[in-house]
C-alpha positions as CSV (number, residue, x, y, z in Angstrom):
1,X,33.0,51.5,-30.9
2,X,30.3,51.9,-33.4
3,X,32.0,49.3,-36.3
4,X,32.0,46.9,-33.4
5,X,28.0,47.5,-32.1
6,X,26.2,47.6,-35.2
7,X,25.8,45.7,-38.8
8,X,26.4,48.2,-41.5
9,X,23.6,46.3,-44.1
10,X,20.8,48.6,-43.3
11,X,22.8,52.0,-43.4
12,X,24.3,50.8,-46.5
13,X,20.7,50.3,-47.8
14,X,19.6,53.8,-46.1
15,X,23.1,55.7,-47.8
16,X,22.1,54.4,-51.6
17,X,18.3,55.4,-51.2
18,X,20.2,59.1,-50.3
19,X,22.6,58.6,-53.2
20,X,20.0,57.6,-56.0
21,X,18.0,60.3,-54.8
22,X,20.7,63.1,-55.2
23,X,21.8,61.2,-58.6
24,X,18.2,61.8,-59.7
25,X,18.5,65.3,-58.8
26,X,21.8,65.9,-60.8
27,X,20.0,63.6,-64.1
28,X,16.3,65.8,-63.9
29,X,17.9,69.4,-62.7
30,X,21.5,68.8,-64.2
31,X,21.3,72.8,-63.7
32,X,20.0,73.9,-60.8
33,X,22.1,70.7,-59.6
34,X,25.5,72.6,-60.4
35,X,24.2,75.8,-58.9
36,X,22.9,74.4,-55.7
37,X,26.4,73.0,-54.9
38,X,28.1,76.5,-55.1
39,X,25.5,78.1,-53.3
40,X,27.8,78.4,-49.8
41,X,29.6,81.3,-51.8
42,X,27.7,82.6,-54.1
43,X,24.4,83.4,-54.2
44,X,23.4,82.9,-57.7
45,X,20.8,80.0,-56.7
46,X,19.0,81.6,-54.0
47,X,18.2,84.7,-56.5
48,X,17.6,82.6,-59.4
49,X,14.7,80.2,-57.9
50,X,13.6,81.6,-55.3
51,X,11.3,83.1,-58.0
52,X,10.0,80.1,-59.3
53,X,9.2,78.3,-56.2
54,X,6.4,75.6,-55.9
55,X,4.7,74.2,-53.0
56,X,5.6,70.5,-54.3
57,X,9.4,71.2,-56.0
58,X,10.9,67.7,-57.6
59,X,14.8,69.1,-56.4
60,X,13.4,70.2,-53.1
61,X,11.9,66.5,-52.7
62,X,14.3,64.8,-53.6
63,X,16.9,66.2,-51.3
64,X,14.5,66.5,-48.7
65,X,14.4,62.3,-48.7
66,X,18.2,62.8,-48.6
67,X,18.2,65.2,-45.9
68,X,16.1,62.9,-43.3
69,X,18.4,60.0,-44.2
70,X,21.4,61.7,-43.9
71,X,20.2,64.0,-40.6
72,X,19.0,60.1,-39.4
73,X,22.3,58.2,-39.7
74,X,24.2,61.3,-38.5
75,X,22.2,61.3,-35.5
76,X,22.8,57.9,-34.7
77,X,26.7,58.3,-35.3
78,X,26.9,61.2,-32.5
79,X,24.6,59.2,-30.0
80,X,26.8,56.2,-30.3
81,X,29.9,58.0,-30.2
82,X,29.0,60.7,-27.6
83,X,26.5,59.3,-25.5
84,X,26.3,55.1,-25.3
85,X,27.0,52.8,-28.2
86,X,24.4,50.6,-29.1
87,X,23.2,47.7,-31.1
88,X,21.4,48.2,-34.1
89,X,17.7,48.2,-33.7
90,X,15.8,48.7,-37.3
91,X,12.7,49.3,-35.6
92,X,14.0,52.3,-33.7
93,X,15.6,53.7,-36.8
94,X,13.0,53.5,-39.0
95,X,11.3,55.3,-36.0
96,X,14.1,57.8,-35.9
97,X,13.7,57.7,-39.6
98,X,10.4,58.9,-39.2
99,X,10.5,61.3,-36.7
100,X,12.9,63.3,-38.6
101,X,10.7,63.7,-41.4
102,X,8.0,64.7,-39.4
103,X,9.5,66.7,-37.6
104,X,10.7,69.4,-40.3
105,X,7.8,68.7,-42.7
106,X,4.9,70.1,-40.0
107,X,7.4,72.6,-39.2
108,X,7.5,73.7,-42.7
109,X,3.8,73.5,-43.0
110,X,3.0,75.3,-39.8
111,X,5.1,78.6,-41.1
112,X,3.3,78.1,-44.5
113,X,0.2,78.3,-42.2
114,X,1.3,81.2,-40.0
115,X,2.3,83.0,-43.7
116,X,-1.1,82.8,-45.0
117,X,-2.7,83.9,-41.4
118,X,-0.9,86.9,-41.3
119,X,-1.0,87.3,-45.3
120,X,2.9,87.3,-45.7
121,X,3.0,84.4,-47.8
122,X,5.7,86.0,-49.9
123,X,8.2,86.7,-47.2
124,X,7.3,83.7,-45.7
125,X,7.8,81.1,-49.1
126,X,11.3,82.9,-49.8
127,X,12.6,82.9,-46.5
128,X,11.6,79.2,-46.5
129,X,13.1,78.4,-49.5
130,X,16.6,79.7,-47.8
131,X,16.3,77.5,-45.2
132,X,15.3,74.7,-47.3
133,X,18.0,75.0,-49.5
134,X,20.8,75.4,-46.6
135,X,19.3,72.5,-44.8
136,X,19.2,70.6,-47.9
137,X,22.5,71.4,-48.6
138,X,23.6,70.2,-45.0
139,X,22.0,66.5,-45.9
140,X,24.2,66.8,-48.7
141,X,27.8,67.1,-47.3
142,X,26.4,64.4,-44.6
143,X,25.9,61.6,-47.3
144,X,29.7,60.9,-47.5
145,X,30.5,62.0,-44.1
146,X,28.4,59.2,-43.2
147,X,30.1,56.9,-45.6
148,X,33.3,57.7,-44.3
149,X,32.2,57.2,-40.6
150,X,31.0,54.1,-41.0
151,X,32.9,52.2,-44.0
152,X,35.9,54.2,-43.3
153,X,37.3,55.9,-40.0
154,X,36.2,55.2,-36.6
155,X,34.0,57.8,-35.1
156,X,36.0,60.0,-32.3
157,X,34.3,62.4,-30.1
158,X,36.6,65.6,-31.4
159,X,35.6,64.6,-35.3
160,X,31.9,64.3,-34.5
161,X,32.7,67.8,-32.6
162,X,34.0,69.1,-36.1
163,X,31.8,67.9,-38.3
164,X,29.0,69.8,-36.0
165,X,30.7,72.7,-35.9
166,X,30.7,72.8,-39.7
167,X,26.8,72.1,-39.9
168,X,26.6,74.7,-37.9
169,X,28.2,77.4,-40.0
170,X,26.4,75.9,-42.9
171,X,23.3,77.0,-41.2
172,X,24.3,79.5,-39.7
173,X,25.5,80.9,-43.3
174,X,21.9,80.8,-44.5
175,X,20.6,82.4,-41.4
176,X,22.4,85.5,-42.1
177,X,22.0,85.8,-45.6
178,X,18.2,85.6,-44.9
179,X,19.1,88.3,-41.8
180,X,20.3,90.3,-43.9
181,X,17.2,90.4,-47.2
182,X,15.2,91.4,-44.0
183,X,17.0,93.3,-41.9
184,X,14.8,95.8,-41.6
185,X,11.3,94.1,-41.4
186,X,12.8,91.3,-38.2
187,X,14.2,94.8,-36.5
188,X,11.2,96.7,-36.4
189,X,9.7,93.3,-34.8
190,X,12.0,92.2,-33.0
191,X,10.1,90.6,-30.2
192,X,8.1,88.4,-32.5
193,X,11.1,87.3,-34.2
194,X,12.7,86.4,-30.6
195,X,9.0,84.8,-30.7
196,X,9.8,82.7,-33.6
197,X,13.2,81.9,-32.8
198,X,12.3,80.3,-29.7
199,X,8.9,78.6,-31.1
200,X,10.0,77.2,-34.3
201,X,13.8,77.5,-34.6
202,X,15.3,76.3,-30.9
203,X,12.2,74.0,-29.9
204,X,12.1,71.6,-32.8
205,X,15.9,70.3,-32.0
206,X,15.2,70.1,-28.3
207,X,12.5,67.8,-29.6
208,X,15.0,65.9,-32.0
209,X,17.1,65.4,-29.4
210,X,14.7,64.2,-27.1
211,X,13.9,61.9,-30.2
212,X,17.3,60.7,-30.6
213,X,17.6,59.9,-27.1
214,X,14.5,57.7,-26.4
215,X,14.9,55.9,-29.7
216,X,18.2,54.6,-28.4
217,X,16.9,54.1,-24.8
């Protein structure tokens, strides 16, 4: 079991950097704070600052750091529950760590790109900012499912299935709401979109988990 395999110091250390970081959030945005954590039913937040977005937003960063640490220890729960469990490396998870980050930073940076080559920056910066806020949103319910699968119950298989499942309609929440504000524009091209899809929506989690895999190798 993964209690058993692995000292909990370091993901303690890792949980309280994502803790402080969404406690700064809640101190310095205290209102966006309380609308980003109703945004699953109502959309309030994505209308309200999806207007006033920034290339460098303080909220977005700081539950970006969240999000990588969260996505991080998540990813190492599921390996050692569904695949092998295995003893705690630090060098591979800082690698992990690492990857992560890099992984959806150039992926946000290469649609910023590909918005400003085809000139449809606007499009392009609110649709990110839906994804952003969904996936940021996903980092935040996995801060105390992590602390509950490591302090508190033992990892199964059938609750790692569940809590995947949820991340999943998290996501796939903000896909259609972002489906839906452009309907008509991903219809009329629809092989593009397929395009993208595959590109920069499928390929960067076969990636991850190709990641995830040789870290723990």
């Amino acid at each position: 079991m993964l209690r058993e395999v692995v000292s909990n110091d370091w993901f303690t250390i890792a949980l309280t950097v994502g803790l402080v970081a969404v406690a700064l959030s809640k101190y310095l945005f205290a209102h966006r704070y309380s609308d980003f954590i109703s945004v699953l039913g109502n959309s309030k937040y994505l209308k309200i600052y999806s207007r006033d977005q920034k290339f460098i937003d303080g909220f977005d960063a700081l539950y970006f750091v969240n999000f990588i640490i969260s996505v991080a220890i998540f990813a190492y729960v599921c390996y050692s529950t569904l695949v092998h469990p295995s003893a705690f490396d630090l060098d591979q998870f800082f690698k992990l760590l690492f990857g992560v980050g890099v992984l959806f930073l150039s992926k946000v940076l290469l649609e910023r790109l590909i918005g400003s080559l085809f000139e449809i920056d606007t499009i392009i910066d609110s649709y990110l900012f839906q994804k952003t806020t969904f996936k940021n949103y996903t980092g935040f319910i996995l801060l105390p499912v992590n602390c509950i699968l490591i302090y508190t119950l033992t990892p199964s298989k059938s609750l790692i299935y569940g809590i995947l499942i949820v991340i999943v309609i998290i996501n796939l929440v903000g896909f259609i709401s972002t489906f839906k504000m452009y309907q008509k524009l991903l219809l009329n091209n629809i092989f593009y979109f397929i395009l993208y899809l595959c590109a920069l929506e499928i390929g960067p989690y076969l990636i991850l988990s190709k990641l995830i895999i040789d870290s723990n190798a």
